[in-house]
N, C-alpha and C positions, 0 to 999 in steps of 0.2 A: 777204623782204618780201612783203606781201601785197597785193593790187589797192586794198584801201581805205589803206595808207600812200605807195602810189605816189601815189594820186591826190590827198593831202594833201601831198605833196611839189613834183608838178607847181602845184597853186594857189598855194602857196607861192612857185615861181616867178613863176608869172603876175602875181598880184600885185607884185613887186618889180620886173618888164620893165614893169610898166603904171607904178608911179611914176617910175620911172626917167627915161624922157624930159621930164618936167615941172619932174627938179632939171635935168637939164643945161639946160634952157632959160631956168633962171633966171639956174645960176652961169655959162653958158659964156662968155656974155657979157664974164664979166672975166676971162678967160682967155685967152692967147695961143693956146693948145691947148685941144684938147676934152679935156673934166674927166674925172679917169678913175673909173672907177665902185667902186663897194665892190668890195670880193675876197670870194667867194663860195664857203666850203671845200669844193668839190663832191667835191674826193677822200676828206674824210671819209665821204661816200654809199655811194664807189665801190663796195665790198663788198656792199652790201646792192642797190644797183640790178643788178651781174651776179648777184648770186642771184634777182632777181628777173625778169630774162632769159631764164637758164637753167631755171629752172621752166616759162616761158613756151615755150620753145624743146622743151623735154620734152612740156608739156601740146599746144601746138598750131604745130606749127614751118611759119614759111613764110616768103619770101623776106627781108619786110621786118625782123622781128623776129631773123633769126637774123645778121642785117648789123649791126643794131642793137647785140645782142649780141655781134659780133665787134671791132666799133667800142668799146666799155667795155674790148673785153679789153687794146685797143693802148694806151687812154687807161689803163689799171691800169700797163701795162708801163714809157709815160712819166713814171708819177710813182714806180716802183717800184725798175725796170730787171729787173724780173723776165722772162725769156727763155723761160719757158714760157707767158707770156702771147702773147707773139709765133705760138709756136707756135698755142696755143688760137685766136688770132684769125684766123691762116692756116686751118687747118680747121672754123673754120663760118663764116670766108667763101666759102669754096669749098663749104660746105652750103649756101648761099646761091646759088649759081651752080649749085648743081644743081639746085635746085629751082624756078628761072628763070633760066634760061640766056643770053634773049635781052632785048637789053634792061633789064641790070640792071646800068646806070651806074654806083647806089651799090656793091656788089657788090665791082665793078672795082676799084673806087678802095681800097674797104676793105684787100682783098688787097691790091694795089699797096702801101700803106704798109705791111703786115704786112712785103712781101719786101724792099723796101728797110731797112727796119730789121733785115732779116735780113740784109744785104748781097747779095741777091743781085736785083741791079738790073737785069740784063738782064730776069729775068721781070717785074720790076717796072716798068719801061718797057712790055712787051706788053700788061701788062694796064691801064696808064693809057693808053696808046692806045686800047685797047676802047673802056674808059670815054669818051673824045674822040672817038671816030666814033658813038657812042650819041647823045651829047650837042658835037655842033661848037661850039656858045655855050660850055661850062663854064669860065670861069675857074681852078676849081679842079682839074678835069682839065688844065689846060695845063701850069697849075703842076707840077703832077704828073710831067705829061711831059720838062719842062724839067727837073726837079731830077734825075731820074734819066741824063738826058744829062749834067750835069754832072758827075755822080758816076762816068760810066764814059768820062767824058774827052772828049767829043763836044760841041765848046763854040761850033763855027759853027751845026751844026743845035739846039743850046740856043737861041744866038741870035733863030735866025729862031721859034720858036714862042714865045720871050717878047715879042719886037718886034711879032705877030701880037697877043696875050691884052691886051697894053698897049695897043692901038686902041681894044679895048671897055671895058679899065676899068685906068682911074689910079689909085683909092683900095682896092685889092682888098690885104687882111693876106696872104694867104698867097700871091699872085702877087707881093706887093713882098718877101718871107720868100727866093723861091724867086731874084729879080733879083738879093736882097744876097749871096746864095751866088754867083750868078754872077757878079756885080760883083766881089767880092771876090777868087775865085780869076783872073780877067782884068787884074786891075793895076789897076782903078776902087774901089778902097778906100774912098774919100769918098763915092762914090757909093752904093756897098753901104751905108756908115752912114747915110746920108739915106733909104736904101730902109726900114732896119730901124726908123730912130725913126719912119717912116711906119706904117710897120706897127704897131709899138709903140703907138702913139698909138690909131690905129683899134681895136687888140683893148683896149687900158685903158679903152675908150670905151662897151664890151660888157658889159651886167652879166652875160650865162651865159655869156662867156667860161669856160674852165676855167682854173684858176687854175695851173696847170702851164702851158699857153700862154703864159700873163700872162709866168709867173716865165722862160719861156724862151726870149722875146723880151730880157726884160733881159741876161739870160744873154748871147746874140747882139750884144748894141750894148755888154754889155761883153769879150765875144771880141775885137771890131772895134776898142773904143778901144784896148785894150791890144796889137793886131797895131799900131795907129798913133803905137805910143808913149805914151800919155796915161792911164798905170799911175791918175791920179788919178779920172779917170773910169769904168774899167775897175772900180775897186773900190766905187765907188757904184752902179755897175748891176749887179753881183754881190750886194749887201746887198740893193738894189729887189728882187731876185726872189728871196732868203730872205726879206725881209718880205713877200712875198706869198705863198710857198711854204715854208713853213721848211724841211722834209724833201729840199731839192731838191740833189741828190746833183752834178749838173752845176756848181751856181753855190758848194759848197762847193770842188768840183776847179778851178773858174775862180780862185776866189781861193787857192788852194794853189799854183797856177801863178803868178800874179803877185805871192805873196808869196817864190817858192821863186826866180822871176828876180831883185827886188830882195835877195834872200841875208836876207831877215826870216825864217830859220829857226825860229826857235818858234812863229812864225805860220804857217809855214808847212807844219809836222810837225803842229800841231794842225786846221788846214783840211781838212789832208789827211786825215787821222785821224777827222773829219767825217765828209766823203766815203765812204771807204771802209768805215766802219761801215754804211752807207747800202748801197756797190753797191762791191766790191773789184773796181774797174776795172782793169788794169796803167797806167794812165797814172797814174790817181791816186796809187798805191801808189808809182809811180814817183817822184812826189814826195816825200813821207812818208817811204821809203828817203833820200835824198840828204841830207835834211832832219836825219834822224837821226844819218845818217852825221856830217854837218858840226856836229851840236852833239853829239860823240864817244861816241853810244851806240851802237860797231858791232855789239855783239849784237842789237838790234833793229833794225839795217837789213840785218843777214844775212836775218831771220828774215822781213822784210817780203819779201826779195828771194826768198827762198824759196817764197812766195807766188805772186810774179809768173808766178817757174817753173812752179810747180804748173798757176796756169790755163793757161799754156803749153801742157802736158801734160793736161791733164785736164779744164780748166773753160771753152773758149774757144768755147763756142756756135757750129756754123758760121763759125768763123772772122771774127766779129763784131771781135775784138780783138786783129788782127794787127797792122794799122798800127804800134799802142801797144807794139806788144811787140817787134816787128822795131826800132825807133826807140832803145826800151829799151836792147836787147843790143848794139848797135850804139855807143851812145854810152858804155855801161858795156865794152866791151869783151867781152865774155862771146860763148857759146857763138857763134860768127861764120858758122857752118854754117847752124844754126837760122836767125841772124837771116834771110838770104839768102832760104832757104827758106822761109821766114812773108813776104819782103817778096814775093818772087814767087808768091806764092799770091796775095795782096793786090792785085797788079796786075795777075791774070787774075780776080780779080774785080771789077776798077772802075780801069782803066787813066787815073786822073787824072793832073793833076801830084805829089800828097803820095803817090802812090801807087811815082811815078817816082824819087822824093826819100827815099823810104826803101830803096828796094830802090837807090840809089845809094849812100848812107850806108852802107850793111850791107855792097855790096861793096866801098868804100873800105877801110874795116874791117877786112876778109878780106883789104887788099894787092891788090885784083882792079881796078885804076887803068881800065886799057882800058872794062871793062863800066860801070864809074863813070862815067866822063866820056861815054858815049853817057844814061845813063841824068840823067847829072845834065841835059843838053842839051835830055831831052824833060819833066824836074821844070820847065827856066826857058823852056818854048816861050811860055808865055800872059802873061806879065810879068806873072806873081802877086806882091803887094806883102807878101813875109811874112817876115822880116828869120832865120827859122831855113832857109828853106828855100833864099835866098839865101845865107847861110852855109855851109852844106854845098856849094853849088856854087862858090863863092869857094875852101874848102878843097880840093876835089876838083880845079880847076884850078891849082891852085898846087902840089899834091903830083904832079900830070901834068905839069907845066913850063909851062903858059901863065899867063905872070904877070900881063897887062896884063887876060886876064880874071879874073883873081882878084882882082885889086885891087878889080877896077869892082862886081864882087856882094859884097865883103867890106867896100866904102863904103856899097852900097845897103841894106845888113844893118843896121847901125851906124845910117845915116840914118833907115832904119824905126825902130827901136826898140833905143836903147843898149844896154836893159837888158832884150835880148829872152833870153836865158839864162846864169844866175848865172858859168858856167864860159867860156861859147863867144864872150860878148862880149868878154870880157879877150883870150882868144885870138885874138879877128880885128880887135884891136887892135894886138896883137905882132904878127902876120902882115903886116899894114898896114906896121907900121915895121920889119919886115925889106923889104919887099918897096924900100921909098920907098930903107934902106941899100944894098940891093943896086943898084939903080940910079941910085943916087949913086955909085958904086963899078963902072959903067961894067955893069954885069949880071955877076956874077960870082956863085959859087953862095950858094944861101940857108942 
């Protein structure tokens, strides 16, 4: 791209932010909600503005431009999932920081998201910190900071810097983005969803929002409906951010997941199928196998599951997609070694609760009861409202002999969401009513 098609591009914008406020003012008025604005396909650009970056960056590299350029590279990654963008945008954010060092808040930040999306949040908390003593006002540094605590289990000091950023602003998209994370994994689910449609509303409100944001906001308020049960909703905020995003590789695995829990197998084998042609996640894939399996093509859910393995072995970027794959083998039963071993990698790098809850799953699995039942104890510290991960600790207590906790997470499972997995809900149904015959029957074995 050359200076004279950027600069056609930016007027381009400018013009479209200058109408913009004059329709909302007309329609919003008959709106309960502010109107949300056209969807703007900026990732059609995408390509041609980091070529036109990197030129930049080549001809005259200096702080601002090569942040700038690092920032395309993360926003290419989120509508891609391509992982050597992550990489590209860690190294010339950090060109960026060398060649101002002090004082270069954006810098910080940019990295910061680069590491966290590479899983490795410890440094990505250091350097959103930076960016927060740069700038003590930044809201989006806070957020920052806060999301990273939450991601490495650290959910009182989460607390106290969202409680702080929430003084100065109540309508902020990516401080209410980072509260429904927190909300959510704390047991405040409702909450979380009233953070996200905040949020939602404010970025649909945006006309240069990027339109990956857009779709992945919906994405998020359809995670939350469907952790609350409310499959019907879930599936309409999954469609909102393919018709805002068609390519969006998340809100195809969202609805492969909620069609794979209600046993809509062909729906489900095909969403998936979606997805994975997109970015061959193991979670996604993981559906798509199960999918296929259950409408009896086991040659092709060998062959998907063969996959899974592979990235396992070969394709798993920094360890970006352990969770998914420790979960995987765990519930399939497979390599129980592995699983173990991918779950505790997982939880030296971001010691949350799902962190705690796979690496208890895997050693259930393995027959390893003792280390399960400590680890399932610190998955259900924060009374996260998530009916799988409740399940596993219902099962884990009830294969250890405590029955009266199994019972109680194996209702709250059920109570979250019936039809939170195709297989696991039946079973913590049956478990239910052995547990209810067993003591009718004075406690005698299950």
């Amino acid at each position: 791209m050359n200076l004279r098609t950027g600069a056609v591009l930016a007027a381009t914008a400018l013009v479209a932010l200058a109408a913009w406020p004059r329709f909302v003012a007309t329609h919003v008025a008959q709106a309960s909600v502010a109107t949300p604005a056209p969807v703007v396909a900026d990732y059609l650009q995408r390509d041609r503005l980091i070529a036109f970056y990197e030129d930049a960056v080549r001809r005259r590299p200096d702080q601002i431009v090569t942040r700038l350029l690092a920032s395309q590279y993360l926003q290419r990654f989120r509508e891609t999932g391509d992982a050597g963008d992550l990489l590209r945008g860690e190294h010339i954010a950090r060109q960026s920081l060398a060649l101002q060092p002090r004082f270069n808040a954006g810098a910080e930040m940019t990295l910061a998201s680069s590491l966290a999306s590479l899983h490795r949040f410890r440094e990505a908390l250091a350097h959103a910190e930076n960016a927060r003593l740069i700038e003590p006002g930044s809201i989006a540094a806070a957020a920052q900071v806060a999301s990273a605590l939450v991601e490495l289990g650290r959910y009182d000091e989460a607390a106290h810097v969202l409680r702080s950023a929430r003084r100065a602003s109540m309508d902020d998209a990516g401080l209410a983005a980072a509260s429904a994370r927190f909300d959510e994994v704390t047991g405040k689910l409702a909450a979380a969803r009233r953070s996200i449609e905040l949020a939602t509303i404010v970025t649909d409100s945006i006309i240069d929002s990027p339109a990956e944001s857009r779709a992945w906001l919906h994405f998020r308020a359809g995670e939350l409906a469907w952790s609350a049960g409310n499959g019907d909703a879930a599936e309409r905020q999954f469609h909102e951010a393919l018709a805002i995003f068609p390519r969006y590789q998340r809100a195809h695995s969202g609805l492969a997941r909620l069609y794979w829990s209600e046993r809509r197998w062909p729906e489900a084998r095909d969403a998936a199928t979606r997805g994975a042609e997109l970015v061959p996640l193991p979670e996604t894939l993981g559906y798509e196998a199960d999918a296929q399996r259950a409408l009896g093509d086991a040659a092709a859910a060998r062959a998907t599951e063969d996959a899974i393995i592979a990235i396992a072995r070969i394709g798993n970027t920094g360890g970006i997609n352990d969770r998914a794959l420790a979960i995987y083998f765990a519930d399939h039963r497979l390599r129980p070694d592995d699983a173990i071993a991918i779950a505790r990698r997982d939880a030296a790098a971001r010691d949350d609760v799902f962190a705690e809850d796979a690496l208890a799953w895997a050693l259930l699995r393995a027959g390893r009861c003792t280390g399960a039942r400590v680890a399932a104890r610190n998955a259900v510290r924060a009374g996260t409202q998530d009916a799988r991960l409740q399940y596993h600790a219902g099962v884990i207590a009830m294969e250890c002999g405590d029955r009266a906790e199994a019972a109680r997470r194996l209702r709250l499972a059920l109570e979250l969401n019936p039809q939170f997995h195709p297989f696991d809900a039946d079973d913590a149904r049956r478990r239910l009513a052995r547990l209810r015959a067993a003591d009718r029957a004075g406690g005698g074995d299950l």
